[in-house]
C-alpha positions in Angstrom: 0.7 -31.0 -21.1 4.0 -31.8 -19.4 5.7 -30.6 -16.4 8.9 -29.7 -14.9 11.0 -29.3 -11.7 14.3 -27.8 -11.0 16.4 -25.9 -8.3 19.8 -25.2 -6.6 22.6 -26.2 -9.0 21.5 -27.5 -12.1 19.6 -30.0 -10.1 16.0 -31.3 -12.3 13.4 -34.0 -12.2 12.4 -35.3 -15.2 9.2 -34.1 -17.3 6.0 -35.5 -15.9 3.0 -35.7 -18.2 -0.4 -34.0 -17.1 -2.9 -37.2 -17.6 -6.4 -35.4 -18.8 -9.5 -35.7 -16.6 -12.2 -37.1 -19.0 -14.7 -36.5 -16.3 -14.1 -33.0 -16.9 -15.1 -30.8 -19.0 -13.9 -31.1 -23.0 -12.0 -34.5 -21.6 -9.2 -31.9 -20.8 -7.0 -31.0 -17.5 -8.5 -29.9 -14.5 -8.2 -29.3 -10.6 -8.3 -33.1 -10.3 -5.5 -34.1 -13.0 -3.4 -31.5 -11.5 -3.5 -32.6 -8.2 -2.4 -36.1 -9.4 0.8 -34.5 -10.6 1.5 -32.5 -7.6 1.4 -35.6 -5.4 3.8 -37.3 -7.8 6.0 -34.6 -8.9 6.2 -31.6 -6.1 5.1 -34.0 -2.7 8.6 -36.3 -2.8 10.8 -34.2 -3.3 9.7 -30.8 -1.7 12.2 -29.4 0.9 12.5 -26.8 2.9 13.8 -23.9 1.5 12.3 -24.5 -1.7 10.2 -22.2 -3.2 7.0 -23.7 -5.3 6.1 -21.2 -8.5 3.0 -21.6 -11.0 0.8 -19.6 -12.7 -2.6 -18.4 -12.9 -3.9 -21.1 -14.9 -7.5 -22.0 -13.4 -6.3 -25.5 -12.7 -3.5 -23.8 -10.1 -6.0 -22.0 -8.4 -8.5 -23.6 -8.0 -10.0 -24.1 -3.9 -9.3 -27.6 -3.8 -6.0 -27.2 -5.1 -5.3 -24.2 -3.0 -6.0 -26.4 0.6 
C-alpha cells in the first residue's frame, strides 16, 4: 500500500510505502502502521491552510488514529 501528498501548484511529496503491522491481524495494515506514515508523511510538512483528506478505510478511523 503506498501513499501520496500534494497541494497548491503542482506541488507533491513523493510516494511513501505503508509498512504492514505483523502484530496485526493477517500481518496486514492497521491503526498502528498508519500512524507511522502520518508522522512521516503528513506531520513535516502540514501547514496551515492545508486541508487533510482520507477515506473511510478502518485504519483512518480508528480512535487512536482519530486523537
Amino acid at each position: 500500500m503506498v501513499s501520496a501528498a500534494f497541494w497548491g501548484y503542482g506541488e507533491r511529496l513523493d510516494l511513501l510505502i505503508l509498512e504492514r503491522d505483523f502484530d496485526s491481524k493477517k500481518n496486514g495494515y492497521s491503526a498502528n502502521s498508519y500512524l507511522a506514515l502520518l508522522e512521516e508523511l503528513v506531520v513535516p510538512n502540514y501547514t496551515d491552510g492545508l486541508i487533510f483528506m482520507q477515506d473511510n478505510a478502518p485504519i483512518h478511523t480508528a480512535k487512536k488514529v482519530k486523537e
